[in-house]
N, C-alpha and C positions, 0 to 999 in steps of 0.2 A: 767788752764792747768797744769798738774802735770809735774812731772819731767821727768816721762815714756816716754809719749807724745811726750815732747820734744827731746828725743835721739832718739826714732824711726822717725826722719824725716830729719836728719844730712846730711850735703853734706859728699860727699867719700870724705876722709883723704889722704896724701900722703902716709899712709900706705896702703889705701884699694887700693887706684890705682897701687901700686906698686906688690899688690897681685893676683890683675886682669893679669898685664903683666907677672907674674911668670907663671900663669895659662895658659893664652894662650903660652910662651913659651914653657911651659913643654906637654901641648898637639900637638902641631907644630910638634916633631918629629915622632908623628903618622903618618902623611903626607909624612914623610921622606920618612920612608921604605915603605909607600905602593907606591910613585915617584918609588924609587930606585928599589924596585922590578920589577914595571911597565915599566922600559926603555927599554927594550928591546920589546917592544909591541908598536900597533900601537897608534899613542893619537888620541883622541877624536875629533867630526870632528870640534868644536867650537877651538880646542885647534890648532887643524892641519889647519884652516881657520884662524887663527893669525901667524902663525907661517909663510905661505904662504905667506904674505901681509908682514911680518917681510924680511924675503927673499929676496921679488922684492924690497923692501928700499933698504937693503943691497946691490941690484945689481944694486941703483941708480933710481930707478923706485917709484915713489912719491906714496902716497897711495892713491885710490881709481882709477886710473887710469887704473888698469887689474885688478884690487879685492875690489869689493864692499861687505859694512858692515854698519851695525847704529853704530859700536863703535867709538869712538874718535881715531885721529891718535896718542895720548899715547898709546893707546894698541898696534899696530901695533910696535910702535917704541921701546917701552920696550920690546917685541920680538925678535925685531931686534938686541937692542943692545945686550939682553943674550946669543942670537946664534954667533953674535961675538966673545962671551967670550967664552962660553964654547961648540960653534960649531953646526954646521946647521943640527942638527939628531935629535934621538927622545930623546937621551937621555939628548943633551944641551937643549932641549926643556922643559924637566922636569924639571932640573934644575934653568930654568930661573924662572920657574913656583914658586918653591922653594923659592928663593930668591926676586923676586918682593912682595909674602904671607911675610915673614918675614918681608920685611922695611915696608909693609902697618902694623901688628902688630904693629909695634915699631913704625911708626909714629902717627897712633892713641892715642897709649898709651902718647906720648906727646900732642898734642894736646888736650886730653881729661886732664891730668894734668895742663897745664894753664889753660885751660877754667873752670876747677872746683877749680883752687889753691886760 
């Protein structure tokens, strides 16, 4: 096997992983402003179907109990907690949306850096 061979088949580098998270960061705020622009509009009925089930937790009501879903009761609850922060509309809704996309980038990108370091 030549030397060629051999560097076309290398695990990703702390650099290349570091360049993959630049990458998805630097794309991410595409999402931004089309959220941002978006808030004043209605969301989407999967998106308004979490946010719904986010709501009834907030007012104490356990999930699946009045809103049935196959998703796990992390979705609902990561809803829930974003509309507490930044408030039960469409627009704390985008936002949540915003933010749960980012820590999943960023946690990936850890993850994917031990598993390949």
């Amino acid at each position: 096997m030549d030397n060629h061979q051999r560097q076309s088949h290398h695990l990703p580098t702390f650099a290349d992983s570091s360049l993959a998270l630049a990458d998805g960061l630097a794309r991410h705020p595409v999402g931004w402003v089309h959220s941002f622009s978006a808030a004043g509009h209605a969301i989407g009925t999967r998106r308004g179907e979490y946010a719904y089930a986010g709501q009834l937790m907030l007012q104490g009501i356990p999930p699946y109990e009045l809103a049935y879903n196959l998703k796990l009761p992390g979705t609902y609850f990561a809803y829930a907690l974003g509309m507490a922060v930044f408030g039960q509309n469409v627009a704390g809704v985008h936002l949540t949306l915003l933010v749960v996309n980012s820590l999943t980038i960023l946690f990936v990108f850890l993850l994917g850096r031990k598993l390949l370091a």
